[in-house]
C-alpha positions as CSV (number, residue, x, y, z in Angstrom):
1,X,-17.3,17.3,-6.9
2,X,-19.7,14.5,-6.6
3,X,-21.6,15.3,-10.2
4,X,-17.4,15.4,-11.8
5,X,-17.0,11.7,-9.9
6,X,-20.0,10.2,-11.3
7,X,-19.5,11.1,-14.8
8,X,-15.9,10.3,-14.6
9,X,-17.2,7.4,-13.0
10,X,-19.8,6.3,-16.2
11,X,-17.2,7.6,-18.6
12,X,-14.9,4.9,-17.1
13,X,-17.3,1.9,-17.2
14,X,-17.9,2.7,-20.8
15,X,-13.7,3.3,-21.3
16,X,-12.5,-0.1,-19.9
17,X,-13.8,-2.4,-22.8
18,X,-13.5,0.2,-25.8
19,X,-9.7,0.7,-24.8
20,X,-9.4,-3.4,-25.1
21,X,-11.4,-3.9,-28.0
22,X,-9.4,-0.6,-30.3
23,X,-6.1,-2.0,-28.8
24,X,-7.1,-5.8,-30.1
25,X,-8.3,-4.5,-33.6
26,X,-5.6,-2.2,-34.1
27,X,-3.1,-5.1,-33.8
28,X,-4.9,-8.0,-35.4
29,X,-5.7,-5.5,-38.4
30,X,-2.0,-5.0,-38.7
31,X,-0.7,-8.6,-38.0
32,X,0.8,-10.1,-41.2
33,X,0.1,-13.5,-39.1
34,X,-3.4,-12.8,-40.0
35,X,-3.1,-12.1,-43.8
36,X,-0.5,-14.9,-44.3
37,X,-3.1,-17.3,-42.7
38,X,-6.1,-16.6,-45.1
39,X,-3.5,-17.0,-48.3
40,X,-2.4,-20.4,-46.5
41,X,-5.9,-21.1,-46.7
42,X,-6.3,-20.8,-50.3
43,X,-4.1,-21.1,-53.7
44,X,-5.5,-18.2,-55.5
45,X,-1.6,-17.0,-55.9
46,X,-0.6,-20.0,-57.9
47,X,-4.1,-20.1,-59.4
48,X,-3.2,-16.7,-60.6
49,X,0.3,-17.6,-62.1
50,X,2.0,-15.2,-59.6
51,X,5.9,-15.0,-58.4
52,X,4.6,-13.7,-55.4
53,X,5.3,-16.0,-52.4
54,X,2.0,-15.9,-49.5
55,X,4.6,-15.0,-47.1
56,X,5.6,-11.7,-49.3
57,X,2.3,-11.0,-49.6
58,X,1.2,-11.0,-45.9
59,X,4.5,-8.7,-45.4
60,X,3.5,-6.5,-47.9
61,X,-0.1,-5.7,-46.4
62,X,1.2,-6.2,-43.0
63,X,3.5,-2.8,-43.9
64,X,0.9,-1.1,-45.7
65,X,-1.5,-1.1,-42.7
66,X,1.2,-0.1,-40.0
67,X,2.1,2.5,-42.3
68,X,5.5,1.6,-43.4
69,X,4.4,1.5,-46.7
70,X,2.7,4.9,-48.6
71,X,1.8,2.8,-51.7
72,X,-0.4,0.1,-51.8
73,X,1.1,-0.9,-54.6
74,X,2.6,-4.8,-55.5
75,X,4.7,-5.2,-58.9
76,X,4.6,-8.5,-59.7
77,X,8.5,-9.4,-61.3
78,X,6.6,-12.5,-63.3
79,X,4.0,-10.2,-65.2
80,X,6.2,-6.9,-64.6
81,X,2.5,-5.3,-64.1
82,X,1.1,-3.9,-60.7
83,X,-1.1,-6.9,-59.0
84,X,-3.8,-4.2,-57.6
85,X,-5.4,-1.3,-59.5
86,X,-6.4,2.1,-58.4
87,X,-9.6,1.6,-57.2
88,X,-8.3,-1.3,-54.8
89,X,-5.6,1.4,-53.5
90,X,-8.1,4.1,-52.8
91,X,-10.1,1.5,-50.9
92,X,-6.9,-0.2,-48.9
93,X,-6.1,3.7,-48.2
94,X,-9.2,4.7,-46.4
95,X,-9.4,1.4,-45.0
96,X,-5.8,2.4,-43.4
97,X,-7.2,6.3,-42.1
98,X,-10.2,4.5,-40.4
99,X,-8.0,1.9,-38.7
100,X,-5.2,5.1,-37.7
101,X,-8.0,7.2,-36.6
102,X,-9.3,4.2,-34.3
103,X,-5.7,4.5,-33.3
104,X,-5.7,8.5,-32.1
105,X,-9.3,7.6,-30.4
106,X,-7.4,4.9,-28.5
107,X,-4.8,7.1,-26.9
108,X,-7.1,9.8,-26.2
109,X,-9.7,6.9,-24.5
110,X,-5.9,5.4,-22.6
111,X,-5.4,9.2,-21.5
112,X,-8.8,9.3,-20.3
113,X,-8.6,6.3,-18.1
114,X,-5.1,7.3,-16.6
115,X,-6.5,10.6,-15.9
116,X,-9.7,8.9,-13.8
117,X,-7.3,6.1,-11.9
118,X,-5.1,9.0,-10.9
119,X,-8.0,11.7,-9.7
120,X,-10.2,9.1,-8.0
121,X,-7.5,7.1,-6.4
122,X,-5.8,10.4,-4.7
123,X,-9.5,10.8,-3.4
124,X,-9.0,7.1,-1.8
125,X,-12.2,5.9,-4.1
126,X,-10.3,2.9,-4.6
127,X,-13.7,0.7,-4.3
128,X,-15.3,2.7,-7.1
129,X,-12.2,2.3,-9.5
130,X,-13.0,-1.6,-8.8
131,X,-16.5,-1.6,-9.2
132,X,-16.0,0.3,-12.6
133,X,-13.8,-2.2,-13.6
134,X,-15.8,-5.0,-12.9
135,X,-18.7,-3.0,-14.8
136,X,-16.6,-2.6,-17.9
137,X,-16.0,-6.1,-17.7
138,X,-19.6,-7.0,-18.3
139,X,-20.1,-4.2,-20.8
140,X,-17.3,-5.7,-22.5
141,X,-18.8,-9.1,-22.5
142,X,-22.2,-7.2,-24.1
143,X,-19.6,-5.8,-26.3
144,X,-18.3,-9.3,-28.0
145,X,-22.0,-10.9,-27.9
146,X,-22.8,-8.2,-30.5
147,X,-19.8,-8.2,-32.3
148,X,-20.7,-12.2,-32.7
149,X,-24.5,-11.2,-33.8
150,X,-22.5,-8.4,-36.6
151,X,-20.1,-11.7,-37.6
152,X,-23.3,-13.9,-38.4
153,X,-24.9,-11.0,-40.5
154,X,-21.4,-10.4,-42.0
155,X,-23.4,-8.7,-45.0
156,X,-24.4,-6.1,-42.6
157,X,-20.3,-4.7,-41.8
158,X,-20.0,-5.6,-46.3
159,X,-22.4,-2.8,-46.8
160,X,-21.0,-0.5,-44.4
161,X,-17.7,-0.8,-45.9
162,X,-19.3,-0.2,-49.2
163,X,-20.9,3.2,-47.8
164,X,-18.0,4.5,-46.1
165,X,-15.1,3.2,-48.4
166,X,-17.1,4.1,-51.2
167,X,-15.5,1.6,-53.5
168,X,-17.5,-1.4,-55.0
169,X,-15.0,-3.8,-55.8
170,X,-15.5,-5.1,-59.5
171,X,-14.5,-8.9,-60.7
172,X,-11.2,-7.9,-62.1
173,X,-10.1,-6.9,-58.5
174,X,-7.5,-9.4,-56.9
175,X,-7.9,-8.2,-53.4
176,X,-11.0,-9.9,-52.4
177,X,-9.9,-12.7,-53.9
178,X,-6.9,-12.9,-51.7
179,X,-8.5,-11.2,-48.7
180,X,-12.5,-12.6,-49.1
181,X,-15.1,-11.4,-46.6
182,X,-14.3,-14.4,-44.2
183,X,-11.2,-12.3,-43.0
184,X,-13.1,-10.2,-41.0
185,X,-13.8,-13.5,-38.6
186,X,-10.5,-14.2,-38.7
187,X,-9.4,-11.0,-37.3
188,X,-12.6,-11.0,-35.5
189,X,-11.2,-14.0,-33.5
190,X,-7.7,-12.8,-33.0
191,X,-9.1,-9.5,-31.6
192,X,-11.5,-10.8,-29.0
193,X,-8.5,-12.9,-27.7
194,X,-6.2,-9.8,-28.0
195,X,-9.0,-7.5,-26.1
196,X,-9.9,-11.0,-23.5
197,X,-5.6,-10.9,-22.2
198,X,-5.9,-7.1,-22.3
199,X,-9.2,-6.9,-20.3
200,X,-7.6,-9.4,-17.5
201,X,-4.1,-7.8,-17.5
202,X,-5.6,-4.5,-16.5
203,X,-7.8,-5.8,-13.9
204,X,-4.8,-7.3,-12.2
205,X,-3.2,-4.0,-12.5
206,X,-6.3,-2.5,-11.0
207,X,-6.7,-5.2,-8.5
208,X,-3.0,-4.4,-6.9
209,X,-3.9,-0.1,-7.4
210,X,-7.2,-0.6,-5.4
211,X,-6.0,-3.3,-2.9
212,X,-6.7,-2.0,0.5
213,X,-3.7,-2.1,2.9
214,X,-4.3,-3.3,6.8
215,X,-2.5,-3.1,9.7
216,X,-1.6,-6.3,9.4
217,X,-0.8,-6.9,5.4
């Protein structure tokens, strides 16, 4: 029992901050909040001479990622021709089966740590539910120092997109001109905040799981 508590008990620490940080991506990657502020910050639509409004647009791969969409496909009414080619779909499609299979790894990771609470706290090991929390905190802190250290070599997470997408974008592609490489801080930033209010949430809920009642409270 005590070799099955201590691996559960690792295999938590390292759970806490992965569930936080998959939760966080998955929703920033999907927010049209996101996409709609990089187009605000540039006027590559009008530059273009597209009817497309920024808001549409932000909608449009908004649905796409949460899977509402099967196409990534955008006719534009003004040119009455697609806006993205093939090559951009493909890519934009296996981007979307990485960020769903992030998804699947997160419910299996929030099964995981249900599973622990539950069979270490009906052994009363509510200290060593804390202390794993508290561990997973500072992981998770590790976590975001190195996601910062990826961000400043942004040309490092370019070239693995490049060798797992397997799609080298070519100049006649509009989707990294609407969606350039600084994206990735942007959702970078709305993530870590995401992950930060998820990461404190639960240790409240942990804090009221593991709080030890006295005779007299």
């Amino acid at each position: 029992m005590k070799i099955i508590n201590r691996t559960l008990f690792v295999l938590l620490i390292l759970a806490i901050p992965l569930s936080c940080v998959l939760a966080a991506v998955n929703v920033s990657a999907r927010l049209p909040d996101v996409y709609r502020y990089e187009l605000n910050r540039s006027e590559i639509i009008s530059e273009m001479g597209l009817s497309v409004t920024k808001d549409e647009l932000a909608r449009f791969l908004s649905q796409y990622m949460l899977g509402t969409l099967d196409d990534f496909q955008y006719i534009d009414e003004k040119r009455e021709r697609a806006i993205f080619g093939i090559g951009e779909a493909v890519f934009m499609g296996r981007l979307r089966s990485l960020l769903n299979m992030s998804l699947l790894c997160l419910v299996g990771v929030l099964g995981f740590i249900v599973f622990t609470y539950w069979f270490l706290l009906r052994q009363d090991r509510k200290e060593a539910v804390r202390f794993a929390y508290r561990a997973g905190m500072v992981l998770y802190a590790g976590l975001v120092a190195a996601g910062a250290v990826l961000l400043y070599k942004r040309e490092w997470i370019l070239r693995a997109f490049d060798r797992f997408l397997l799609y080298e974008f070519e100049e006649t592609d509009a989707l990294p001109q609407f969606l350039p490489p600084v994206i990735l801080s942007e959702i970078a930033v709305v993530a870590a905040v995401l992950s930060l209010i998820l990461l404190l949430a639960g240790y409240s809920v942990t804090k009221k799981l593991t709080r030890v009642v006295g005779m007299f409270y």
